[in-house]
ZADRENTOR-543308 format. One record per residue (C-alpha): residue number from 1; residue in one letter; chain; x, y, z. Coordinates in nm, 4 decimals. Layout:
% ZADRENTOR-543308
[NUM, 'A', 'A', [X, Y, Z]]
...
//
This chain:
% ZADRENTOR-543308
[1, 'X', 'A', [-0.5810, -1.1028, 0.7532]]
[2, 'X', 'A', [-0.7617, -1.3435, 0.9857]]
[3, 'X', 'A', [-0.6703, -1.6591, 1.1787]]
[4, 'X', 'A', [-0.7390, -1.8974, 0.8906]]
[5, 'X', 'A', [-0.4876, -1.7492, 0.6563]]
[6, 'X', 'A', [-0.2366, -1.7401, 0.9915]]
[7, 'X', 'A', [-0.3282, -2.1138, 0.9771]]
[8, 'X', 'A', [-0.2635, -2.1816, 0.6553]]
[9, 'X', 'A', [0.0126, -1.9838, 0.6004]]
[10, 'X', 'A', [0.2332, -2.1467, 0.9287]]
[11, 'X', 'A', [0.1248, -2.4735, 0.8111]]
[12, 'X', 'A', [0.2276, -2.4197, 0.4575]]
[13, 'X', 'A', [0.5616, -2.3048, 0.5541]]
[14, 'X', 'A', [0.5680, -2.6179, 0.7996]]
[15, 'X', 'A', [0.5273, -2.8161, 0.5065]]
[16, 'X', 'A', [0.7265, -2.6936, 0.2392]]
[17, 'X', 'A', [1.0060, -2.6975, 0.4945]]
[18, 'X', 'A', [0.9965, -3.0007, 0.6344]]
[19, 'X', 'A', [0.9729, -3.1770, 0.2995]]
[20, 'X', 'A', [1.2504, -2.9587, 0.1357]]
[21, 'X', 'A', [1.4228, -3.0400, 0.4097]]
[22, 'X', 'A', [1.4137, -3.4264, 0.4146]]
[23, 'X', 'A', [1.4304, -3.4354, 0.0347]]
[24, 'X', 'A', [1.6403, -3.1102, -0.0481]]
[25, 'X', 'A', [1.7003, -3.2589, -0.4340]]
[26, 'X', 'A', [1.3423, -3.1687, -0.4932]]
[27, 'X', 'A', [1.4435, -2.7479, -0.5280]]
[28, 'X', 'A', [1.7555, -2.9396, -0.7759]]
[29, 'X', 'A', [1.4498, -3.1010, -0.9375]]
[30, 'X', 'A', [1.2104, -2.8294, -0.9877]]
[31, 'X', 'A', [1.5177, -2.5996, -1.1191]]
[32, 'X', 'A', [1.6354, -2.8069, -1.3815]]
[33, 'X', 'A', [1.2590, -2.8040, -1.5434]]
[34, 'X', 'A', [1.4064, -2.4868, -1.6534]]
[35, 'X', 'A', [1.7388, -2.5695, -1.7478]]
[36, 'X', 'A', [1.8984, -2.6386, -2.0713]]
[37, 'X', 'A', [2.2046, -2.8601, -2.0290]]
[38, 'X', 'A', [2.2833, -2.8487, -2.3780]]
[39, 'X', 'A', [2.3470, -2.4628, -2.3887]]
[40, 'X', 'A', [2.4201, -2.4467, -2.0387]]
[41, 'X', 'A', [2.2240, -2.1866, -2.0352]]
[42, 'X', 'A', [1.8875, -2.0979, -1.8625]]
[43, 'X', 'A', [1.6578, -1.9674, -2.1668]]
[44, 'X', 'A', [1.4264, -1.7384, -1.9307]]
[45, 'X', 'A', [1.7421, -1.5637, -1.8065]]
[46, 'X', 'A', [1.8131, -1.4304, -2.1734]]
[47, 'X', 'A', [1.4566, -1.4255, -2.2966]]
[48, 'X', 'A', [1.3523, -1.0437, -2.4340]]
[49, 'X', 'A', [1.0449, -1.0809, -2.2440]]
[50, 'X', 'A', [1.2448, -1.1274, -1.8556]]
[51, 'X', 'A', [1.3380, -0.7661, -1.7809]]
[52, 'X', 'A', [0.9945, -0.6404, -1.9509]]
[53, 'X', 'A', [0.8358, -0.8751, -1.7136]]
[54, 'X', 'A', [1.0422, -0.8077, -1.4268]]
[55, 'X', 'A', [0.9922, -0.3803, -1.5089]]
[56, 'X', 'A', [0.6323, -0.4777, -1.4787]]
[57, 'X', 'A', [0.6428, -0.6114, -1.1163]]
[58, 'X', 'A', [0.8644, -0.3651, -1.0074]]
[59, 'X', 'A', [0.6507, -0.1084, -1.1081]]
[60, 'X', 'A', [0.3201, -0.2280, -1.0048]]
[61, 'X', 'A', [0.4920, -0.2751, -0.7084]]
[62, 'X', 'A', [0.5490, 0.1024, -0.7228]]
[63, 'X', 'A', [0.2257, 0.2117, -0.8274]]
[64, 'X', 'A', [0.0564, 0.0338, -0.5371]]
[65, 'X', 'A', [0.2610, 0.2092, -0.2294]]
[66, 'X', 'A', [0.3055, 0.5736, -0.4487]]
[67, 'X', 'A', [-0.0302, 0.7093, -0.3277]]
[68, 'X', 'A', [0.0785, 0.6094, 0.0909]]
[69, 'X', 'A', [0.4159, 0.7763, 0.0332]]
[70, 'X', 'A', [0.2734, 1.0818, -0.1426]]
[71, 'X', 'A', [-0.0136, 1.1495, 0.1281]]
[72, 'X', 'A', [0.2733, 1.0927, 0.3971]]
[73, 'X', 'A', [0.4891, 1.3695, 0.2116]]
[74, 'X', 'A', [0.1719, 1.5798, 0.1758]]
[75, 'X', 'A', [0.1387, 1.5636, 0.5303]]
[76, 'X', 'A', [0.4626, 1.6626, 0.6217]]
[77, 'X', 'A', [0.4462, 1.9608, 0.3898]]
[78, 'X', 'A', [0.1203, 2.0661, 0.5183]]
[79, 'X', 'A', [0.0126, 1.9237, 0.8631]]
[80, 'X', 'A', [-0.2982, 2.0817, 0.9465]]
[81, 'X', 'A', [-0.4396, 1.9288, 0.6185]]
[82, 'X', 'A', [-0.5769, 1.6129, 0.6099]]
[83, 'X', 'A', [-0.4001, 1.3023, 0.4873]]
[84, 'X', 'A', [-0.5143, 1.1957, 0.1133]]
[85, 'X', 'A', [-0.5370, 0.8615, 0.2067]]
[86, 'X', 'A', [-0.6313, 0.7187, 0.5667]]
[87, 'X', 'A', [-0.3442, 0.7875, 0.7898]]
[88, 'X', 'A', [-0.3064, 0.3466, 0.8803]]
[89, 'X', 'A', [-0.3896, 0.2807, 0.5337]]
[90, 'X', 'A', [-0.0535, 0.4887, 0.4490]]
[91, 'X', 'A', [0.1368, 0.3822, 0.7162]]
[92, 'X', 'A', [0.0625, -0.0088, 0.7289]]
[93, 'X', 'A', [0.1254, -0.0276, 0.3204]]
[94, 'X', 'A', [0.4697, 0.1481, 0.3738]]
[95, 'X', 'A', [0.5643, -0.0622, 0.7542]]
[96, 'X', 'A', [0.4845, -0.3882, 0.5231]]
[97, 'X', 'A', [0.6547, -0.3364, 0.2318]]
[98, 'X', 'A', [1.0115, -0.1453, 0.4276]]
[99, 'X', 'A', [0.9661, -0.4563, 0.6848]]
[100, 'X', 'A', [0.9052, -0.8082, 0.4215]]
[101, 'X', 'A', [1.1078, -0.7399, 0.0686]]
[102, 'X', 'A', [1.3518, -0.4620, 0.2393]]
[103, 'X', 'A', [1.4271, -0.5526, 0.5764]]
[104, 'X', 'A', [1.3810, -0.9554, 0.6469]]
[105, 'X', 'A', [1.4255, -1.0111, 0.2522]]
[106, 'X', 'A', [1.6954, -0.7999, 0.1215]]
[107, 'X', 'A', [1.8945, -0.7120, 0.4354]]
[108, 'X', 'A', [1.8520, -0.9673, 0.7138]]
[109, 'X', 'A', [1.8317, -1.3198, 0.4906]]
[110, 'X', 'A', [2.0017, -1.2339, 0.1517]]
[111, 'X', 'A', [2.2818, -1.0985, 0.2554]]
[112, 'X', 'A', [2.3292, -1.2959, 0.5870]]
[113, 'X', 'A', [2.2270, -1.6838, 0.4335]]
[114, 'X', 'A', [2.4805, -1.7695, 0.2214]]
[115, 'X', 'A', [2.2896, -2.0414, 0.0071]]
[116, 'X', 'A', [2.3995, -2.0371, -0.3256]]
[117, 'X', 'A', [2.1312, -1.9334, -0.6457]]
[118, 'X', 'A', [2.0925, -2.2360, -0.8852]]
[119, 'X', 'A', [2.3014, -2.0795, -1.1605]]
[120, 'X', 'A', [2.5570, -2.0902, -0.9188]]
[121, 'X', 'A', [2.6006, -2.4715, -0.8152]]
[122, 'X', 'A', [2.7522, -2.7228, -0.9407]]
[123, 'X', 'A', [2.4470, -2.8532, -1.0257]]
[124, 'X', 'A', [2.4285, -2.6290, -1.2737]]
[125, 'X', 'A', [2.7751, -2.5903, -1.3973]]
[126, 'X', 'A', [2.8386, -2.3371, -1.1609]]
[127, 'X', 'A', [3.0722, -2.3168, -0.8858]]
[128, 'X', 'A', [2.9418, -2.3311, -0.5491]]
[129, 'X', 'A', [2.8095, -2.6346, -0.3573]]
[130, 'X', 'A', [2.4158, -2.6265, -0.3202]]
[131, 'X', 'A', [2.2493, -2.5830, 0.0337]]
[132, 'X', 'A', [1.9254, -2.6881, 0.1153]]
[133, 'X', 'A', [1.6894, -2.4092, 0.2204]]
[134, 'X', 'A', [1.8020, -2.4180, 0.6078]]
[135, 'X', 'A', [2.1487, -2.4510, 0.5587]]
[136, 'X', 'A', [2.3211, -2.0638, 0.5819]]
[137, 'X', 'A', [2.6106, -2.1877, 0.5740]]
[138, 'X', 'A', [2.7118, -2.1507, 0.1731]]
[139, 'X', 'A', [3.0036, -1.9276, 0.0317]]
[140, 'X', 'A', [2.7881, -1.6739, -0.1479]]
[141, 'X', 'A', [2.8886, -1.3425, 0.0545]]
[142, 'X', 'A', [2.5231, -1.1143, -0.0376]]
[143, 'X', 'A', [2.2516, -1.1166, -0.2119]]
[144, 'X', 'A', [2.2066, -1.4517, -0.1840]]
[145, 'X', 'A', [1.9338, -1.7053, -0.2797]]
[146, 'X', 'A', [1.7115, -1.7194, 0.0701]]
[147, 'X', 'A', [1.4934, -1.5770, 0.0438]]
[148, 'X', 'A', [1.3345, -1.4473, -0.3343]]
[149, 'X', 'A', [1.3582, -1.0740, -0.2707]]
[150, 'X', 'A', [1.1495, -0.9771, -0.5789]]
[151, 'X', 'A', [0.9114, -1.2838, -0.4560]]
[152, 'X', 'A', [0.8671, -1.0965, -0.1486]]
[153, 'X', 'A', [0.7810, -0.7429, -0.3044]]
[154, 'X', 'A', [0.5543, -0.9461, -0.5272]]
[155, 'X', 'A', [0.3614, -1.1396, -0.2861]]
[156, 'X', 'A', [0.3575, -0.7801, -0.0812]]
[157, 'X', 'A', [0.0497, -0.6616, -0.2741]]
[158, 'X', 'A', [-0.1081, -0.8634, -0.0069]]
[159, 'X', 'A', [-0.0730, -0.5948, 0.2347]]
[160, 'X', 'A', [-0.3047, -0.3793, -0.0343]]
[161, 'X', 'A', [-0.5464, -0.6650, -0.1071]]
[162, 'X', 'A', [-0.6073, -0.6882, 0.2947]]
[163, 'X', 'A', [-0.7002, -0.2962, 0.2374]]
[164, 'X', 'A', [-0.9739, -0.3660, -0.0422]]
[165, 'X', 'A', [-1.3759, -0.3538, 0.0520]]
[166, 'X', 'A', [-1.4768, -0.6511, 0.2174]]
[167, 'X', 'A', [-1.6627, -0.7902, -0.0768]]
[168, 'X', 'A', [-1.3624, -0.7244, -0.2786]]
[169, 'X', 'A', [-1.0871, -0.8863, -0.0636]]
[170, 'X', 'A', [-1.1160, -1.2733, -0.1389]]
[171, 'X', 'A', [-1.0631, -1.1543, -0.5230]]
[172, 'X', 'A', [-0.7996, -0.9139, -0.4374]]
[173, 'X', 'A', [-0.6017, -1.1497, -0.1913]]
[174, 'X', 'A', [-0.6073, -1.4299, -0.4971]]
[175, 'X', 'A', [-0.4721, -1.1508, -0.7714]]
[176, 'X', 'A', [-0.2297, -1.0751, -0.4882]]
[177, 'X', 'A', [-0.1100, -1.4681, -0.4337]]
[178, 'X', 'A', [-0.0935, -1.4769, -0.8484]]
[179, 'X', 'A', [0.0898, -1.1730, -0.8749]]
[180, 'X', 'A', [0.3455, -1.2809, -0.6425]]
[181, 'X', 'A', [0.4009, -1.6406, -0.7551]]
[182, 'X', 'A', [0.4645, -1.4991, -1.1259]]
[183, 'X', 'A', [0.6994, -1.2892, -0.9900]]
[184, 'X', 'A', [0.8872, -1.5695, -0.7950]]
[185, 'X', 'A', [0.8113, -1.7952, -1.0987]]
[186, 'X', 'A', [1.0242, -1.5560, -1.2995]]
[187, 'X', 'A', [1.3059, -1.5535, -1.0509]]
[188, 'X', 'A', [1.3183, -1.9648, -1.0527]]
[189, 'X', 'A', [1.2852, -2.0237, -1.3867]]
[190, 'X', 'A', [1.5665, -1.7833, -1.5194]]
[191, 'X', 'A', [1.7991, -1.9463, -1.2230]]
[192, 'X', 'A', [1.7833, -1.7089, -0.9480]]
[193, 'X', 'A', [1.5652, -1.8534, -0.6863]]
[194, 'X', 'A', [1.4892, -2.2033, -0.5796]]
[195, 'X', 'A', [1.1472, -2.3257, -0.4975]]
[196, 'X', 'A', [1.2151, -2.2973, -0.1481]]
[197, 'X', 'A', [1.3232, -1.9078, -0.1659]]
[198, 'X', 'A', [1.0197, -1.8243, -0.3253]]
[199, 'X', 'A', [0.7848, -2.0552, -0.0916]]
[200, 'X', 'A', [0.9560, -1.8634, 0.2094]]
[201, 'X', 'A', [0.9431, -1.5301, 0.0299]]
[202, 'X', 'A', [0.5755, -1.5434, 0.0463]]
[203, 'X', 'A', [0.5465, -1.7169, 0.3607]]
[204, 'X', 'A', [0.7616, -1.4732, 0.5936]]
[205, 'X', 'A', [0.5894, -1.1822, 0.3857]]
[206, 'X', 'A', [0.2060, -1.3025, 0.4683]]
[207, 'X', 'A', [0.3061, -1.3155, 0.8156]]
[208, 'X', 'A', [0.4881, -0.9832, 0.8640]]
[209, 'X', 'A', [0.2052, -0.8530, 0.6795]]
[210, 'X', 'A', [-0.0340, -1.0278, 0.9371]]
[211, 'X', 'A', [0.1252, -0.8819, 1.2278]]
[212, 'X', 'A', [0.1457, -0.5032, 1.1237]]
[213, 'X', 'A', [-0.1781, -0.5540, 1.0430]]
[214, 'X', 'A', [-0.2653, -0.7184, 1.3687]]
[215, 'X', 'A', [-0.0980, -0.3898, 1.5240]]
[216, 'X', 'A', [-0.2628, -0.1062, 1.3471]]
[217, 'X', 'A', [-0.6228, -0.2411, 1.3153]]
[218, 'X', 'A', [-0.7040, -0.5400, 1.5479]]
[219, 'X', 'A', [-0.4647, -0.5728, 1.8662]]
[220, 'X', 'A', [-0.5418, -0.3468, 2.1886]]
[221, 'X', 'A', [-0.2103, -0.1624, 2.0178]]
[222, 'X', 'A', [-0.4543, -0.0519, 1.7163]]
[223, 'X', 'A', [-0.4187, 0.2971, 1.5715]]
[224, 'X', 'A', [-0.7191, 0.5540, 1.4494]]
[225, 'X', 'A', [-0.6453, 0.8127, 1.1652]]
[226, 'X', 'A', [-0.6542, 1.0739, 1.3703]]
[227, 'X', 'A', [-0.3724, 0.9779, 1.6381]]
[228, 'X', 'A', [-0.1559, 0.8881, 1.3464]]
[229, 'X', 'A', [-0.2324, 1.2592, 1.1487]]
[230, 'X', 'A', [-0.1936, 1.3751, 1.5031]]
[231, 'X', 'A', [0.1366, 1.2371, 1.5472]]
[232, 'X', 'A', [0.2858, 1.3329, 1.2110]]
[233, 'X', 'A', [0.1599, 1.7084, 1.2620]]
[234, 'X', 'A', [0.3850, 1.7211, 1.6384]]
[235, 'X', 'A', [0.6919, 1.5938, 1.4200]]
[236, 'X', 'A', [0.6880, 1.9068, 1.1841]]
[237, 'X', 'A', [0.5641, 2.1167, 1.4532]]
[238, 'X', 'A', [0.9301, 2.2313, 1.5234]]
[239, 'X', 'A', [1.0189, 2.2733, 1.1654]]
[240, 'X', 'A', [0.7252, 2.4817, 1.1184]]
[241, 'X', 'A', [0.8212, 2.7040, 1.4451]]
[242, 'X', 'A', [1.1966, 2.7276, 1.2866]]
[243, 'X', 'A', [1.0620, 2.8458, 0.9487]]
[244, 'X', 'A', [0.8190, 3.0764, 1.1131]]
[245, 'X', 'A', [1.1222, 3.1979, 1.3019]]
[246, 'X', 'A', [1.3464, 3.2391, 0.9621]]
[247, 'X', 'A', [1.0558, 3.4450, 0.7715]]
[248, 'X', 'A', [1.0419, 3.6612, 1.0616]]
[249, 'X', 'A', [1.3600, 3.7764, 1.0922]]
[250, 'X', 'A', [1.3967, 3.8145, 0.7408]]
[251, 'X', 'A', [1.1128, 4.0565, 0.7585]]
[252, 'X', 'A', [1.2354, 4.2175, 1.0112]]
[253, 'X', 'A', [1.6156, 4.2308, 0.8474]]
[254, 'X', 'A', [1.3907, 4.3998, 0.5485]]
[255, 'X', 'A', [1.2128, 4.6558, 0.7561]]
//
């Protein structure tokens, strides 16, 4: 999570967008690669292997973030014990992912930019008009095509990867671009994502990702374990004086 990959992440989104944008029946073009006019019918979409596939990412997905939420939990349960995992390791891997594939992906774009998904266009046989990328203005109502939601929580295993020991990362943050680009690549080619929306997926994803981390471990706003554990303890303190309260006057009720 340095300046080089804020480089060459703005400048990849620069690109992709400005030639998407000037020649918008390149996303058409890259679509119908996976397209059979004949059937009408796009044969990833009804493959056996999609939803295995698609499990798969959700659940890796899962697996990665489980151990963050359950030393979070822990720590509620039991605040004067210390957190499983580091306290901003836990915290930035849940920020990232509730901020890139739930918030900007699945709540602020997809259900705010109407463009329609390929299968839907005319295009396509469907029945909506297609938009280029930066055109919200299409009749699809939610969950819409910008951006790839599932390309988001794919390329989120960034935020891990930026986690991983330093000699580690380089491989980690290239498992992390492949693992997210299947999982867009799976989206576009059964019909549900154009180029574009996965592009941007991973784009607005790396850079949320950047800033969080930015926050927690780098900016003058950076965090240490301790303030965070420190923090989480004074949230339960209250429930813990309320229970403490409850058990004694149920002892005292007894006596």
């Amino acid at each position: 999570m340095n300046r080089t990959g804020l480089v060459v992440a703005l400048a990849l989104g620069v690109v992709v967008g400005a030639v998407f944008a000037l020649w918008p029946q390149l996303d058409l073009a890259i679509s119908r690669q996976f397209y059979d006019p004949v059937r009408g019918i796009w044969p990833i979409y009804y493959s056996a292997v999609a939803p295995r596939l698609r499990d798969f990412f959700n659940y890796a997905i899962a697996a990665l973030v489980a151990p963050a939420f359950l030393a979070l939990a822990l720590k509620l349960i039991l605040p004067r014990r210390r957190m499983l995992i580091a306290a901003r390791a836990a915290i930035f891997l849940i920020a990232t992912l509730a901020l890139a594939p739930g918030l900007m992906a699945n709540v602020v774009l997809k259900d705010h930019w109407g463009r329609p998904r390929p299968a839907e266009v005319t295009q396509f046989h469907g029945p909506e008009q297609f938009k280029p990328w930066w055109d919200p203005r299409g009749n699809c109502e939610s969950n819409c095509s910008f951006v790839a939601g599932e390309g988001a929580g794919g390329f989120w295993t960034l935020a891990p990867a930026a986690l991983a020991p330093l000699p580690l990362r380089p491989l980690a943050y290239a498992a992390a671009l492949a693992f997210g680009s299947a999982a867009g690549l799976l989206r576009l080619s059964g019909g549900a994502h154009f180029f574009s929306d996965v592009v941007f997926s991973g784009v607005f994803t790396f850079l949320i990702i950047w800033i969080v981390f930015a926050l927690i471990y780098r900016w003058r706003t950076r965090l240490a374990d301790a303030q965070i554990e420190h923090a989480v303890g004074r949230i339960v303190q209250p429930v813990e004086r309320w229970f403490a309260r409850l058990r004694g006057r149920r002892a005292g009720e007894r006596s």
